[in-house]
mmCIF file of the protein (N, C-alpha, C, O) and its ligand, coordinates in Angstrom:
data_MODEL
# 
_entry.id   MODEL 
# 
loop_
_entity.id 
_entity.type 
_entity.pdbx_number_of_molecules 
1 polymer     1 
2 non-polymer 1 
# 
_entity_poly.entity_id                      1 
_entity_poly.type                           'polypeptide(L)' 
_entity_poly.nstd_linkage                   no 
_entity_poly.nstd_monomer                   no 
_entity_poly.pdbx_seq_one_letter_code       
;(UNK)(UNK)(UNK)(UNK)(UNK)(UNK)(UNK)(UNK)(UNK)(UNK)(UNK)(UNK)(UNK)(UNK)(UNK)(UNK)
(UNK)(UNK)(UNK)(UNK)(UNK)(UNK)(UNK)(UNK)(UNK)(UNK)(UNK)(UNK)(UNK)(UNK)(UNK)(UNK)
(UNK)(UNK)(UNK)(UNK)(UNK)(UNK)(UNK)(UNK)(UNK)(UNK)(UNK)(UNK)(UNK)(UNK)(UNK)(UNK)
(UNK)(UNK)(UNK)
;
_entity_poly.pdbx_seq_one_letter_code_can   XXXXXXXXXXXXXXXXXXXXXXXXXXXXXXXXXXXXXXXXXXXXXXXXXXX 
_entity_poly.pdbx_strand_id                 A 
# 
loop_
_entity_poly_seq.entity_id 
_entity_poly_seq.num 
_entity_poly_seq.mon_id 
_entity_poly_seq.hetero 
1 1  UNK n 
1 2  UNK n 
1 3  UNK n 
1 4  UNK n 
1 5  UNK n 
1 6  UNK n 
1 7  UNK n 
1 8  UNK n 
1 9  UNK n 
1 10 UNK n 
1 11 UNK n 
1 12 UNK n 
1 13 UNK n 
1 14 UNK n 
1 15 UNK n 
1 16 UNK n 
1 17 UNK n 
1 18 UNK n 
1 19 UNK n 
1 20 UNK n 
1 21 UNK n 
1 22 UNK n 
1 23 UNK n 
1 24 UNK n 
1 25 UNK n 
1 26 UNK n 
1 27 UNK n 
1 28 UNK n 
1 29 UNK n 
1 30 UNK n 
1 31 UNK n 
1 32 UNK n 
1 33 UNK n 
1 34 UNK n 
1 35 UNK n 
1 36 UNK n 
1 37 UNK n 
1 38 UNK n 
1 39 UNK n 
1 40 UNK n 
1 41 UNK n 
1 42 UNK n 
1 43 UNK n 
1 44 UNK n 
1 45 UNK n 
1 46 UNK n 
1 47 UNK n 
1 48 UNK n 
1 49 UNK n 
1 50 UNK n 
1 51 UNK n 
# 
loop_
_struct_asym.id 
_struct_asym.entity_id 
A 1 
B 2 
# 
loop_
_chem_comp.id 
_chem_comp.type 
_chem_comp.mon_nstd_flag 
UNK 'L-peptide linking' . 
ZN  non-polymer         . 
# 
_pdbx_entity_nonpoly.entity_id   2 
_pdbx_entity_nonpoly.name        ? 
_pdbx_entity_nonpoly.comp_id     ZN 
# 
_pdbx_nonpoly_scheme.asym_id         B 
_pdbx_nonpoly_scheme.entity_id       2 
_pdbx_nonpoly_scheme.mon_id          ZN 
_pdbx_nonpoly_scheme.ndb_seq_num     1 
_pdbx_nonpoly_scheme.pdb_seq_num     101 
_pdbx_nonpoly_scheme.auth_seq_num    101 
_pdbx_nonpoly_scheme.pdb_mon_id      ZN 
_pdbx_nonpoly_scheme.auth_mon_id     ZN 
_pdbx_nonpoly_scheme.pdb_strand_id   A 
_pdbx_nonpoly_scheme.pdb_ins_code    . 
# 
loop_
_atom_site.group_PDB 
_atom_site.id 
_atom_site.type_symbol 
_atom_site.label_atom_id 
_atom_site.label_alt_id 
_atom_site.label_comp_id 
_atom_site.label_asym_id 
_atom_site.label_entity_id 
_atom_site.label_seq_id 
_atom_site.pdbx_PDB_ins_code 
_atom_site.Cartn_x 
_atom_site.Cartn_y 
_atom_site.Cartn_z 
_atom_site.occupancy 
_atom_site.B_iso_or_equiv 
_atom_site.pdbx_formal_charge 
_atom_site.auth_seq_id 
_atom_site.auth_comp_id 
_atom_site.auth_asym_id 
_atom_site.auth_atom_id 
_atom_site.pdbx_PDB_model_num 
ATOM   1   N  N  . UNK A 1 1  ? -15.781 3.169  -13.779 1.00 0.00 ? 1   UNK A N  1 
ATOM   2   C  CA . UNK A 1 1  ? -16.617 3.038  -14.980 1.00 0.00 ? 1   UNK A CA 1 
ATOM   3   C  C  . UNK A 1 1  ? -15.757 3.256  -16.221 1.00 0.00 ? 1   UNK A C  1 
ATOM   4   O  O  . UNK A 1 1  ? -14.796 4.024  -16.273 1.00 0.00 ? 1   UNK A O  1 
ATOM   5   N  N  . UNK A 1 2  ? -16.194 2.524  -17.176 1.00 0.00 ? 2   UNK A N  1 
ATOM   6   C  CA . UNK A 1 2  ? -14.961 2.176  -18.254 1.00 0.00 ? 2   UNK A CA 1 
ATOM   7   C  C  . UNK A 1 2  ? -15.428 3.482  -19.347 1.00 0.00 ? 2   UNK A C  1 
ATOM   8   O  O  . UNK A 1 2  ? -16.603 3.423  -19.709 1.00 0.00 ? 2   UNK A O  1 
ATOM   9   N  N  . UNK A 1 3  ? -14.732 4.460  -19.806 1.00 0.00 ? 3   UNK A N  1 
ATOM   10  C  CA . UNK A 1 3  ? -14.820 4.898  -21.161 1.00 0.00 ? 3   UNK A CA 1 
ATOM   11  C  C  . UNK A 1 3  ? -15.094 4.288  -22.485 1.00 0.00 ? 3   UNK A C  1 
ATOM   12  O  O  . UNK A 1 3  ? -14.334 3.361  -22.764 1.00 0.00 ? 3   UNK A O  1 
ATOM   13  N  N  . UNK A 1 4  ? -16.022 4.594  -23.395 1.00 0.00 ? 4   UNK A N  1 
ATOM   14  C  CA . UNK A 1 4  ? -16.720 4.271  -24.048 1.00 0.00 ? 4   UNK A CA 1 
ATOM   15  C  C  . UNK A 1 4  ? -15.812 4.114  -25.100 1.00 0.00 ? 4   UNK A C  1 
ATOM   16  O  O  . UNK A 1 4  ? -15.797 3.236  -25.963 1.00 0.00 ? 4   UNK A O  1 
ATOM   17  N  N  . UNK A 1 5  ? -14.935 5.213  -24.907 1.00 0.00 ? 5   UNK A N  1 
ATOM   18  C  CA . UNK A 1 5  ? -13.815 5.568  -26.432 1.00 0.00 ? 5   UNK A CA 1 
ATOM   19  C  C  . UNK A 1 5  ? -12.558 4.546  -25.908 1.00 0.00 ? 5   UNK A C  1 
ATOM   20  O  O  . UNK A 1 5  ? -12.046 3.731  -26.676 1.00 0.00 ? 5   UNK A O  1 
ATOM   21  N  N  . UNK A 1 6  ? -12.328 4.632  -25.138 1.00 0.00 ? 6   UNK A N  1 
ATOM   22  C  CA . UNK A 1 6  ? -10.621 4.404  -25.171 1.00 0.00 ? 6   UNK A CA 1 
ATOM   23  C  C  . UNK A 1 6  ? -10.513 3.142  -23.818 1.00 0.00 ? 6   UNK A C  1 
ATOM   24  O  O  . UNK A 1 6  ? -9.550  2.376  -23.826 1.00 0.00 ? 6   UNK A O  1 
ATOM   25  N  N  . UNK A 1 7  ? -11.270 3.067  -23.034 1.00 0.00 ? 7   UNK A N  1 
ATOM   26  C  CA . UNK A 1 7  ? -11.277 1.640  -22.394 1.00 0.00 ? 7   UNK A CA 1 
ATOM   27  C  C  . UNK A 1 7  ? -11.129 1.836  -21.035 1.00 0.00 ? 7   UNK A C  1 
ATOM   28  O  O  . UNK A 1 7  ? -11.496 1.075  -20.140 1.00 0.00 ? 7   UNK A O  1 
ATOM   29  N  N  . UNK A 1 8  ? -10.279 3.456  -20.878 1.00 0.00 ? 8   UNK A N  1 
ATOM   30  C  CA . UNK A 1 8  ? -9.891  3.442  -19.557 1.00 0.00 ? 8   UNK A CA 1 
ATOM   31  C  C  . UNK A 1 8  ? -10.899 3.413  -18.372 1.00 0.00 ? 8   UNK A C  1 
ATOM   32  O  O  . UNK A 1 8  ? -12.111 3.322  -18.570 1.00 0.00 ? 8   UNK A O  1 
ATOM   33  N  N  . UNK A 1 9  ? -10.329 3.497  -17.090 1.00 0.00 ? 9   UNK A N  1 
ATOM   34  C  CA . UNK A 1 9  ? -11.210 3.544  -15.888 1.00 0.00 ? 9   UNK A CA 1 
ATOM   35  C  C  . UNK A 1 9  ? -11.640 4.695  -15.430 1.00 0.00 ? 9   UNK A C  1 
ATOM   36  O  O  . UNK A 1 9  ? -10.836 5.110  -14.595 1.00 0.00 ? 9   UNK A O  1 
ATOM   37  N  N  . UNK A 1 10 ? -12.788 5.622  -15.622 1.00 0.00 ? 10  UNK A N  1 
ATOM   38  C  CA . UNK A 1 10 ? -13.232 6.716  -14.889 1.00 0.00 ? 10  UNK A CA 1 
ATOM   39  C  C  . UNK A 1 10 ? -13.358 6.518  -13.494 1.00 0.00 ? 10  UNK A C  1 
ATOM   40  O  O  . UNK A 1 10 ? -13.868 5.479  -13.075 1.00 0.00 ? 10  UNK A O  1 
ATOM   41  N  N  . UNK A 1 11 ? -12.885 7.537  -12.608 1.00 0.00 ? 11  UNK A N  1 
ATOM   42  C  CA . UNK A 1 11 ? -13.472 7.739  -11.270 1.00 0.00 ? 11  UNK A CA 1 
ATOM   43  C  C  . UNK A 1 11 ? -14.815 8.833  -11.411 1.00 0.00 ? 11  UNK A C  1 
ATOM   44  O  O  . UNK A 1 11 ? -14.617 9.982  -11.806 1.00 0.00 ? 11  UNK A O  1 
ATOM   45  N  N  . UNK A 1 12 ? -15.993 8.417  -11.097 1.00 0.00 ? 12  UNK A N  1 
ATOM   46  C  CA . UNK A 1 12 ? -17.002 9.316  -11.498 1.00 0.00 ? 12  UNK A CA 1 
ATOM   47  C  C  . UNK A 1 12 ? -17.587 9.695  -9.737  1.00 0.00 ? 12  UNK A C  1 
ATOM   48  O  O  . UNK A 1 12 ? -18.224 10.733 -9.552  1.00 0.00 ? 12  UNK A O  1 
ATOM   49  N  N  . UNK A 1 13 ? -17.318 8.855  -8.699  1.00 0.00 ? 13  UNK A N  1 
ATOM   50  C  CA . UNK A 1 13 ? -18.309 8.842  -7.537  1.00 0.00 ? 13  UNK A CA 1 
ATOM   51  C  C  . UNK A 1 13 ? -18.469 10.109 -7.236  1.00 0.00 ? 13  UNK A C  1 
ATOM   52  O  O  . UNK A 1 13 ? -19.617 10.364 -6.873  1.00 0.00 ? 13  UNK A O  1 
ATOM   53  N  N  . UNK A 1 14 ? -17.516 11.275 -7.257  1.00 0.00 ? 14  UNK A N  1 
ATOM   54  C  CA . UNK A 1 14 ? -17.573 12.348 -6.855  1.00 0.00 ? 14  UNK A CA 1 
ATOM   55  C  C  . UNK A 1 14 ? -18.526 13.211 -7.760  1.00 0.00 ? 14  UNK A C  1 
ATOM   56  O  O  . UNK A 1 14 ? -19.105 14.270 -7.521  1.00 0.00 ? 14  UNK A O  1 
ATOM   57  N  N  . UNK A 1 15 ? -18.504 12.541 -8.697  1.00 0.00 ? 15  UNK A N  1 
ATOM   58  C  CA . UNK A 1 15 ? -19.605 13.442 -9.608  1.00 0.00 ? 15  UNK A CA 1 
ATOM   59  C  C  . UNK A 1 15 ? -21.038 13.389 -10.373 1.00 0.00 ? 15  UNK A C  1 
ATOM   60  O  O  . UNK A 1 15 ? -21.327 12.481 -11.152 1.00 0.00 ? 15  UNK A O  1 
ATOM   61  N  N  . UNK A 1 16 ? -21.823 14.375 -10.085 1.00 0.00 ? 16  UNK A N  1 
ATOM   62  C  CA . UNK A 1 16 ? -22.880 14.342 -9.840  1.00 0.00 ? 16  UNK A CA 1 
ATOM   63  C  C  . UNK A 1 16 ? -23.475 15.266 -11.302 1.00 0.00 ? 16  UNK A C  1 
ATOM   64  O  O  . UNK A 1 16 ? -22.789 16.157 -11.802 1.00 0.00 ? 16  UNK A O  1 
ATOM   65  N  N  . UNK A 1 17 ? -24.716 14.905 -11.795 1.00 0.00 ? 17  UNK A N  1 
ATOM   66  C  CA . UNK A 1 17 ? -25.749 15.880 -12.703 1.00 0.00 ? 17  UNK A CA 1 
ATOM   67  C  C  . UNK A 1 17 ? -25.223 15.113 -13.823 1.00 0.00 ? 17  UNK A C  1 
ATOM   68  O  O  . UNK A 1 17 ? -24.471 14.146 -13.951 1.00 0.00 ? 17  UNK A O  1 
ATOM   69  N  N  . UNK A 1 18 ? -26.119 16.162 -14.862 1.00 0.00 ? 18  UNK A N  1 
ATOM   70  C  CA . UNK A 1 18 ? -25.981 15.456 -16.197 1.00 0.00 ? 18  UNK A CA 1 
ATOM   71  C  C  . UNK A 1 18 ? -24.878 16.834 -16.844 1.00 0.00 ? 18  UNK A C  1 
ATOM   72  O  O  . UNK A 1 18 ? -25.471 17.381 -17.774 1.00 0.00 ? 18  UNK A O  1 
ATOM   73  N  N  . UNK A 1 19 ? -23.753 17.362 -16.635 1.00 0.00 ? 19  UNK A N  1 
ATOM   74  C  CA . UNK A 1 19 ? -23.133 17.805 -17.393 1.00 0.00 ? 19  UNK A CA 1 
ATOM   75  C  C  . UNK A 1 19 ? -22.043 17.345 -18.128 1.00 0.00 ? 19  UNK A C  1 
ATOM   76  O  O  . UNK A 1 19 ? -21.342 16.535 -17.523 1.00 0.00 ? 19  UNK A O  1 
ATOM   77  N  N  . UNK A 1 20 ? -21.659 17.668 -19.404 1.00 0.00 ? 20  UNK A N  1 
ATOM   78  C  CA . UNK A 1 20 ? -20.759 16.616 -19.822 1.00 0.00 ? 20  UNK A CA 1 
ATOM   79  C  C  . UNK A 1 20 ? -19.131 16.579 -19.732 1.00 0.00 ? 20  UNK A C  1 
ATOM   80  O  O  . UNK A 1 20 ? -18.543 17.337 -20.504 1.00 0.00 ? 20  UNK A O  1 
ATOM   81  N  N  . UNK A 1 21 ? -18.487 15.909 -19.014 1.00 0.00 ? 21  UNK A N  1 
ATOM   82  C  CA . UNK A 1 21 ? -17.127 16.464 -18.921 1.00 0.00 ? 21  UNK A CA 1 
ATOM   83  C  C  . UNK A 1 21 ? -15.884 15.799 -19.709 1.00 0.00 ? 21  UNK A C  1 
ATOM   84  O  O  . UNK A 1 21 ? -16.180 14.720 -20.223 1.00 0.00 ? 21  UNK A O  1 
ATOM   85  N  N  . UNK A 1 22 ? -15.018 16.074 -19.840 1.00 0.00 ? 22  UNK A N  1 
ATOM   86  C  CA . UNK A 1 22 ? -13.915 15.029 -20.681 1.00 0.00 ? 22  UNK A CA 1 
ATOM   87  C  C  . UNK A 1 22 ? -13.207 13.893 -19.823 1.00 0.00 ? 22  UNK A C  1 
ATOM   88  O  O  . UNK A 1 22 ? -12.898 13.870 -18.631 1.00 0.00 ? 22  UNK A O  1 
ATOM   89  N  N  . UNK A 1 23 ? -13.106 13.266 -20.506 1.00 0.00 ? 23  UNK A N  1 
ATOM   90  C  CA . UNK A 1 23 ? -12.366 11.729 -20.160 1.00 0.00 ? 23  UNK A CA 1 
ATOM   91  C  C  . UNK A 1 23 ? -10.877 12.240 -20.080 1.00 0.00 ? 23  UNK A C  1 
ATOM   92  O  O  . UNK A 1 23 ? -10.202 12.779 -20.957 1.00 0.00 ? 23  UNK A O  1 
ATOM   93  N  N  . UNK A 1 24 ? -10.586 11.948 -18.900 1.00 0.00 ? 24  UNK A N  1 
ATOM   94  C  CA . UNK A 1 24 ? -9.024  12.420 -18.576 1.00 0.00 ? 24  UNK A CA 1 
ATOM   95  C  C  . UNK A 1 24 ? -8.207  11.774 -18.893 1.00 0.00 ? 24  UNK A C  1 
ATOM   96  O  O  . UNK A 1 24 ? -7.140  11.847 -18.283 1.00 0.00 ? 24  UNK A O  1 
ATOM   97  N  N  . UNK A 1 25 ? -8.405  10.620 -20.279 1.00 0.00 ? 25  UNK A N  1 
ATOM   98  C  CA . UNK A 1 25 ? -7.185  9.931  -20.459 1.00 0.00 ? 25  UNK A CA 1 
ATOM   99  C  C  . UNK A 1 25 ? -7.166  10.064 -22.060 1.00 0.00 ? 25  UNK A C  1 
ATOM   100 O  O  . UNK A 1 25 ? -6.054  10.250 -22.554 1.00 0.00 ? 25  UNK A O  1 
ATOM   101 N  N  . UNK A 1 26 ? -8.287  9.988  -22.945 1.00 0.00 ? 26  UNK A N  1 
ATOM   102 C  CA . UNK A 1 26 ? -8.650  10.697 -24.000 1.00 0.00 ? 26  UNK A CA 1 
ATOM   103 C  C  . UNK A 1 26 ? -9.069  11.905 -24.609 1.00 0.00 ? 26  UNK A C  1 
ATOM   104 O  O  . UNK A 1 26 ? -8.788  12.274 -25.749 1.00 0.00 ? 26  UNK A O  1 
ATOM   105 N  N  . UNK A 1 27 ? -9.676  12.421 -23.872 1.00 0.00 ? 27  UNK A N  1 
ATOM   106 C  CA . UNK A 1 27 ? -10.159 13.696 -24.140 1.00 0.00 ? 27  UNK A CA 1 
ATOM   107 C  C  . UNK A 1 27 ? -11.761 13.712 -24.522 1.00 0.00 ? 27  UNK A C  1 
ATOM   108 O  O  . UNK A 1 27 ? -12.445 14.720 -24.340 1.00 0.00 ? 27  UNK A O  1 
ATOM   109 N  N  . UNK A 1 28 ? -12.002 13.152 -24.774 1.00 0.00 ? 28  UNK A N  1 
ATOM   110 C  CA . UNK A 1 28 ? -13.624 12.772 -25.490 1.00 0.00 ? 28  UNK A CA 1 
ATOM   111 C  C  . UNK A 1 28 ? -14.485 13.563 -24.347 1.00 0.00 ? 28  UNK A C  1 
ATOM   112 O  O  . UNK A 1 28 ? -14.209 13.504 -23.149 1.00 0.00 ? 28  UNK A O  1 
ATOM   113 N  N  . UNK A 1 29 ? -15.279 14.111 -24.750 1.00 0.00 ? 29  UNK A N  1 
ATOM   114 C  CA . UNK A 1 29 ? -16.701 14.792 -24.031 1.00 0.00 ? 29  UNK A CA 1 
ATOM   115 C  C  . UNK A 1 29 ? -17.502 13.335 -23.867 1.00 0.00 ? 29  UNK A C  1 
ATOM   116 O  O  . UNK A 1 29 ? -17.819 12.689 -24.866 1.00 0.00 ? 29  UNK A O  1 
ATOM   117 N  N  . UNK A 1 30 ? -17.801 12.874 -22.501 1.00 0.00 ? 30  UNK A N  1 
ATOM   118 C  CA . UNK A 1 30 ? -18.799 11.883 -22.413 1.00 0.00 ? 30  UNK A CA 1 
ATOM   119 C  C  . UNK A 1 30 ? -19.623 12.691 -21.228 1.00 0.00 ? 30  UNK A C  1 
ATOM   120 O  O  . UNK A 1 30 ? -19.441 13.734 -20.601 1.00 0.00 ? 30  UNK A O  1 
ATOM   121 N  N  . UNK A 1 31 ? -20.626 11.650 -21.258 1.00 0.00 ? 31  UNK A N  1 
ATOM   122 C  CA . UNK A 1 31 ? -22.054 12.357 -20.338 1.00 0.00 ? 31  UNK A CA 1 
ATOM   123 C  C  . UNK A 1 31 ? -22.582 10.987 -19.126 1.00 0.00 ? 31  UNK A C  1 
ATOM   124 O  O  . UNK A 1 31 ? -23.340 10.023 -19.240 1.00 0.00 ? 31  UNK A O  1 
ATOM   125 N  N  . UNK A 1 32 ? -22.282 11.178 -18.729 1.00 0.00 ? 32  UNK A N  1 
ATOM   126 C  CA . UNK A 1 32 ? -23.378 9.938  -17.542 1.00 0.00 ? 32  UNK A CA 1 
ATOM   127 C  C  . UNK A 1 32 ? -24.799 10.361 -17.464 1.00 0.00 ? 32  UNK A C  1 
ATOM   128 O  O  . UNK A 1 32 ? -25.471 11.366 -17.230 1.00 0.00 ? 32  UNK A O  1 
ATOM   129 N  N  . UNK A 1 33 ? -24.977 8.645  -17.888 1.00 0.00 ? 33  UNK A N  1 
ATOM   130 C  CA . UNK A 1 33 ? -26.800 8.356  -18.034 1.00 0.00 ? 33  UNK A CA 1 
ATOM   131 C  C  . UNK A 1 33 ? -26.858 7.601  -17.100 1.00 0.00 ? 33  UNK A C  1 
ATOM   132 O  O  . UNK A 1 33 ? -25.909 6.900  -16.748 1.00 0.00 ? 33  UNK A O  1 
ATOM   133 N  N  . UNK A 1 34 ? -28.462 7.630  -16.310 1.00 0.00 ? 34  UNK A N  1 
ATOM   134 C  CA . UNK A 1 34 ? -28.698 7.323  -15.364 1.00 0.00 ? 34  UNK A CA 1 
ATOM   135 C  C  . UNK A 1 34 ? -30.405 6.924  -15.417 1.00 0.00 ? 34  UNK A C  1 
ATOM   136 O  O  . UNK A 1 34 ? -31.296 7.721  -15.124 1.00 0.00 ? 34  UNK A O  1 
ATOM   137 N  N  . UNK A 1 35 ? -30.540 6.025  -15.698 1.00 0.00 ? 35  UNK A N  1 
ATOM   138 C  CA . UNK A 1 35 ? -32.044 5.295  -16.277 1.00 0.00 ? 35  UNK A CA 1 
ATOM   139 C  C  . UNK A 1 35 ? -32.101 4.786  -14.788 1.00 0.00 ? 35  UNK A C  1 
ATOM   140 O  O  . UNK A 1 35 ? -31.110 4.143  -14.440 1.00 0.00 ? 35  UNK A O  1 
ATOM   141 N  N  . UNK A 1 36 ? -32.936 4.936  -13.998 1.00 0.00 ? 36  UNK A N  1 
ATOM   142 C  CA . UNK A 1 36 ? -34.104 4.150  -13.148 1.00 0.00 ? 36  UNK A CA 1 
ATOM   143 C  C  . UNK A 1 36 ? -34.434 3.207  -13.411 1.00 0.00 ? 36  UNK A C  1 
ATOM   144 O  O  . UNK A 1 36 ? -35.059 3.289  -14.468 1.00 0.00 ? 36  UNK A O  1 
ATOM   145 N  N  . UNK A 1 37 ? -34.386 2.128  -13.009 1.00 0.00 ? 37  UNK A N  1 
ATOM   146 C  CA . UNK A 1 37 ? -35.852 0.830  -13.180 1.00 0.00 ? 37  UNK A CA 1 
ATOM   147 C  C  . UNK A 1 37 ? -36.993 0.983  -12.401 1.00 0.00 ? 37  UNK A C  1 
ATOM   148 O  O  . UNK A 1 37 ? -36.916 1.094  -11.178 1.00 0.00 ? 37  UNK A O  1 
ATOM   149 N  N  . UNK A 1 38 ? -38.034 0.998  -13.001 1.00 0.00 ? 38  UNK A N  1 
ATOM   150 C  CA . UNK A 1 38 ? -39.311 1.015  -12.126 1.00 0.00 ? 38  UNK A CA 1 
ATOM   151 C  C  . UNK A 1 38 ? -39.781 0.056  -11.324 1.00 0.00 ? 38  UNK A C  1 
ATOM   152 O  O  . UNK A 1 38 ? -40.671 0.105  -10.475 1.00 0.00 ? 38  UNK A O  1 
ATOM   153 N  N  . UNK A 1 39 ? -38.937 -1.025 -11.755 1.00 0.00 ? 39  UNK A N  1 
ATOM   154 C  CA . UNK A 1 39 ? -39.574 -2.327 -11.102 1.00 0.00 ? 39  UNK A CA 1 
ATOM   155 C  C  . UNK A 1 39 ? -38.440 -3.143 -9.672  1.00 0.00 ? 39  UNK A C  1 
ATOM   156 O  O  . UNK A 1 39 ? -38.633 -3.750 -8.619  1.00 0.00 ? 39  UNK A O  1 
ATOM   157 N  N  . UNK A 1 40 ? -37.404 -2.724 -10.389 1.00 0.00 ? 40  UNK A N  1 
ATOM   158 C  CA . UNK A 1 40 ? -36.451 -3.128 -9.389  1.00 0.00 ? 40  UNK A CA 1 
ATOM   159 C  C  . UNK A 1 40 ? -35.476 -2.166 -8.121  1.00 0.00 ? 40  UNK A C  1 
ATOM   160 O  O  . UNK A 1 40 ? -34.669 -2.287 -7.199  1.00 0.00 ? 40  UNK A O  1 
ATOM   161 N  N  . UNK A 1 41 ? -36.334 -1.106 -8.974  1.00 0.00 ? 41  UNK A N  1 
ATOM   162 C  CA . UNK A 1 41 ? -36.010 0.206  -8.663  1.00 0.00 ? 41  UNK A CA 1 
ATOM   163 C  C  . UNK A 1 41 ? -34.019 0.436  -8.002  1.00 0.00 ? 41  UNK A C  1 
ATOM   164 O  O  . UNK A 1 41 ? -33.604 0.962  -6.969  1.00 0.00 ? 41  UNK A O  1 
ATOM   165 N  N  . UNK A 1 42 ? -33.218 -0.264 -9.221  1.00 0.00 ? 42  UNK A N  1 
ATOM   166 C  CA . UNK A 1 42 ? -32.281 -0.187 -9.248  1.00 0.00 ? 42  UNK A CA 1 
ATOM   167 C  C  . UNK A 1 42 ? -31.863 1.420  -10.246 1.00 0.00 ? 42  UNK A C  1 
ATOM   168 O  O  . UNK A 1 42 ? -32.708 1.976  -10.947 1.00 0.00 ? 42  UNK A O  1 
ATOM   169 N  N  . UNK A 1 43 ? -30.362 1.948  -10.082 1.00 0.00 ? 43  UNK A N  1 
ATOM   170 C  CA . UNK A 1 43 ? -30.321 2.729  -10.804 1.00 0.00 ? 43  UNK A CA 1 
ATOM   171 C  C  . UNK A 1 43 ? -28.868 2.488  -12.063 1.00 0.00 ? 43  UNK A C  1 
ATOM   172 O  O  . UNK A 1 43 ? -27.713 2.515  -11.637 1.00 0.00 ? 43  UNK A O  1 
ATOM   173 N  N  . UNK A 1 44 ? -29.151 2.274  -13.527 1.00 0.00 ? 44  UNK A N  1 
ATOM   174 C  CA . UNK A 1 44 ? -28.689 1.922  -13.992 1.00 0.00 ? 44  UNK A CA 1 
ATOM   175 C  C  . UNK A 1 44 ? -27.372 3.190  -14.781 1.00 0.00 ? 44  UNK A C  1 
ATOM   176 O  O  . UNK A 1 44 ? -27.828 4.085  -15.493 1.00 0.00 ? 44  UNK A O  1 
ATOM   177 N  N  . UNK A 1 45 ? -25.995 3.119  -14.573 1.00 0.00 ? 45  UNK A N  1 
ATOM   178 C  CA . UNK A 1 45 ? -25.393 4.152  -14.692 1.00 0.00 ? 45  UNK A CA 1 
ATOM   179 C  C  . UNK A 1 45 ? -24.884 3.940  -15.888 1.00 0.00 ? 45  UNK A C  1 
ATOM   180 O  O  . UNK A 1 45 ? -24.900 2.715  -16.005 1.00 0.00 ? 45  UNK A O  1 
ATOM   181 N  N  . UNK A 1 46 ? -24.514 4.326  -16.689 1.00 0.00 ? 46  UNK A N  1 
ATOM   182 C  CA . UNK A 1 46 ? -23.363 4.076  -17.733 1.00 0.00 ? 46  UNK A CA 1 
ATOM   183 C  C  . UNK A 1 46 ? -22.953 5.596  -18.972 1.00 0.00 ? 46  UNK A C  1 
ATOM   184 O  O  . UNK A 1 46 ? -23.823 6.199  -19.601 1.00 0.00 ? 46  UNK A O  1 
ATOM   185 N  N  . UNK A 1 47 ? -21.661 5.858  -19.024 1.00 0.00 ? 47  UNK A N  1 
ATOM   186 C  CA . UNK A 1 47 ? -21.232 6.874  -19.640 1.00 0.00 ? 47  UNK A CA 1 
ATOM   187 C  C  . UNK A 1 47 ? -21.551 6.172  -21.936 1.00 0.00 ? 47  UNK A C  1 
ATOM   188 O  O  . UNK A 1 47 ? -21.606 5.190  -22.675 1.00 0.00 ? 47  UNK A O  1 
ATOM   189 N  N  . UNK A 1 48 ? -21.638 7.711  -21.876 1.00 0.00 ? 48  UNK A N  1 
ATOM   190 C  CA . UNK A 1 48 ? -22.055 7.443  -23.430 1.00 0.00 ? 48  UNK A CA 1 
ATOM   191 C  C  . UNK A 1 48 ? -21.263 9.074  -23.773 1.00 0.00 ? 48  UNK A C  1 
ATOM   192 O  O  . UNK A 1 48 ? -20.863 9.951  -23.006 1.00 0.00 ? 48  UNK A O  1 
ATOM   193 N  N  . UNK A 1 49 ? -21.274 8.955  -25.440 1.00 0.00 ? 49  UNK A N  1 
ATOM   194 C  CA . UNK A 1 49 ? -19.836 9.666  -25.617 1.00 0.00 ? 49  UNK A CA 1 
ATOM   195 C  C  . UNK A 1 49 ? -20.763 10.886 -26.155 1.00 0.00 ? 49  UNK A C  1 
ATOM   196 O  O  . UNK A 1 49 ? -21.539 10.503 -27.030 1.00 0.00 ? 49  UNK A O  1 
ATOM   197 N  N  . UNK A 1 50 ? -20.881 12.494 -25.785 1.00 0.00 ? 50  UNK A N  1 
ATOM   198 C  CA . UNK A 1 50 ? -21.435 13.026 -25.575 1.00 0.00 ? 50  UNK A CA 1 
ATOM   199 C  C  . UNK A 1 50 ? -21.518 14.185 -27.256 1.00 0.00 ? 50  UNK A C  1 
ATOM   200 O  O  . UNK A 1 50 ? -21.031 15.316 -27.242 1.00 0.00 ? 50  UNK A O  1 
ATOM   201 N  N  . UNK A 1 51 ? -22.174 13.620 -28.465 1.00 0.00 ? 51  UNK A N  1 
ATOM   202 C  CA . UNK A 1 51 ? -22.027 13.810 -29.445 1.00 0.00 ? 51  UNK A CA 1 
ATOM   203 C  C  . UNK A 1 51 ? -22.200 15.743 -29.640 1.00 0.00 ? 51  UNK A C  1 
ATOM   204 O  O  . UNK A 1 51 ? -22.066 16.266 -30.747 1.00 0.00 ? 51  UNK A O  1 
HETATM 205 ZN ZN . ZN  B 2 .  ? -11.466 7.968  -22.732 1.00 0.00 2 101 ZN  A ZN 1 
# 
């Protein structure tokens, strides 16, 4: 999963919850969001930069 700030590639699989940790190639505090679909009941992941 790509960093929001700086482009690089996160390895996230190992990690789990909503706490926010730093991007190991920038430093930036980001957070993984994790929205549900109700209908397709897919789960939609994506990091956002954790203000
Ligand atoms: Zn980064």
């Amino acid at each position: 999963m790509k960093c929001p700030d700086c482009g690089e590639d996160i390895e996230i699989e190992d990690w789990m919850g909503d706490e926010p940790f730093g991007c190991p190639y920038c430093g930036i505090i980001l957070r993984l969001i994790t929205s549900k679909d109700a209908y397709s009941d897919a789960n939609d992941k994506r990091l956002v930069i954790c203000e």
